[in-house]
C-alpha positions as CSV (number, residue, x, y, z in Angstrom):
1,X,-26.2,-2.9,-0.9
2,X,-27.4,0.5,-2.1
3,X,-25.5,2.4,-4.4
4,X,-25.2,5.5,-1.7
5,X,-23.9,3.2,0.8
6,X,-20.9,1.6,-1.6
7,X,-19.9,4.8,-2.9
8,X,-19.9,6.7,0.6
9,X,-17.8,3.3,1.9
10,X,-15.0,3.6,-1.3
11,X,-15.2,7.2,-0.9
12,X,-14.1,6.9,2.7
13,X,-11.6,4.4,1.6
14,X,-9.7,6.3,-0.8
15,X,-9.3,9.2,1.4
16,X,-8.4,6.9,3.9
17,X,-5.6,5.7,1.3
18,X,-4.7,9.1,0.7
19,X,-4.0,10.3,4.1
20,X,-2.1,7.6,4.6
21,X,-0.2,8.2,1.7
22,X,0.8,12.4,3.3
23,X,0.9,10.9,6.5
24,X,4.4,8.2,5.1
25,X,5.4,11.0,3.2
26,X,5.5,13.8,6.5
27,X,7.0,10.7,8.2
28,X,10.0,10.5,5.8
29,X,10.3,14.0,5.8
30,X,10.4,14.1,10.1
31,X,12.9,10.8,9.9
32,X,15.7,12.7,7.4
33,X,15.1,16.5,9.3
34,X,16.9,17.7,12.7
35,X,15.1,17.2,15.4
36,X,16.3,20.4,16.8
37,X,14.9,22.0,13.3
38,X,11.6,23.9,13.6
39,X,10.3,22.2,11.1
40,X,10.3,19.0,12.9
41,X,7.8,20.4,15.4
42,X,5.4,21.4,12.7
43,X,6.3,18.0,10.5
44,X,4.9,15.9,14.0
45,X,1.9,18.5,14.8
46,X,0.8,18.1,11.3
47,X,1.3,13.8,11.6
48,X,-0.8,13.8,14.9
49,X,-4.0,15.8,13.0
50,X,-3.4,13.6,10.1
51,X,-3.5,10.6,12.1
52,X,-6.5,11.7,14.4
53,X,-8.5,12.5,11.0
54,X,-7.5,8.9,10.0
55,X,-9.0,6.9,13.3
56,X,-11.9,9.2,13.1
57,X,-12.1,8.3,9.3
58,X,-11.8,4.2,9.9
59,X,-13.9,4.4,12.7
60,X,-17.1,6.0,9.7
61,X,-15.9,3.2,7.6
62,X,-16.5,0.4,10.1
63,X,-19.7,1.8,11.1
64,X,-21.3,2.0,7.2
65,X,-19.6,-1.5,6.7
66,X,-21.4,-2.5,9.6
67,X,-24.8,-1.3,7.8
68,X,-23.8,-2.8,4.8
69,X,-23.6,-6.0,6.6
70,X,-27.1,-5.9,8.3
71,X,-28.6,-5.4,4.8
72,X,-31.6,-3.4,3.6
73,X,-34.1,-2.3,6.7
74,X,-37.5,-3.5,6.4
75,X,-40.3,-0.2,6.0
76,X,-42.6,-0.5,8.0
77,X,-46.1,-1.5,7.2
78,X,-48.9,0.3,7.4
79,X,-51.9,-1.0,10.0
C-alpha cells in the first residue's frame, strides 16, 4: 500500500475517533441539561453536524480502504 494512501486512511481514522469522542461528550452534556434549556437546542444542532461530518467521514474511509484493497494500478504501457 503506498505510504500516501495509509497515512490519508489513519488520518481519517483518528479524526473519525475524535469526533466521536465530542460527539459522546455533547451527548452527555444534552442527557444531564433541560430539555426546555436553550442550550439543549444548540447541544442537538451541534450532534446532528457532528454526526453528518462523521457518515460523510466513514463513507472517505471505506472508499480508500477499498483502493487499498485492489492494490497498486498497473501504468500503462507504451505501444
Amino acid at each position: 500500500m503506498p505510504d500516501d494512501l495509509e497515512s490519508d486512511i489513519q488520518a481519517t481514522a483518528e479524526d473519525i475517533t475524535a469526533d466521536a469522542d465530542v460527539l459522546q461528550t455533547i451527548e452527555a452534556e444534552k442527557a444531564a441539561t433541560d430539555p426546555t434549556d436553550p442550550r439543549a437546542l444548540e447541544l442537538a444542532a451541534h450532534a446532528v453536524e457532528l454526526a453528518r461530518g462523521i457518515a460523510t467521514k466513514t463513507i472517505i474511509e471505506h472508499e480508500l480502504v477499498v483502493e487499498a484493497a485492489q492494490g497498486p494500478t498497473a501504468e500503462p504501457s507504451e505501444p
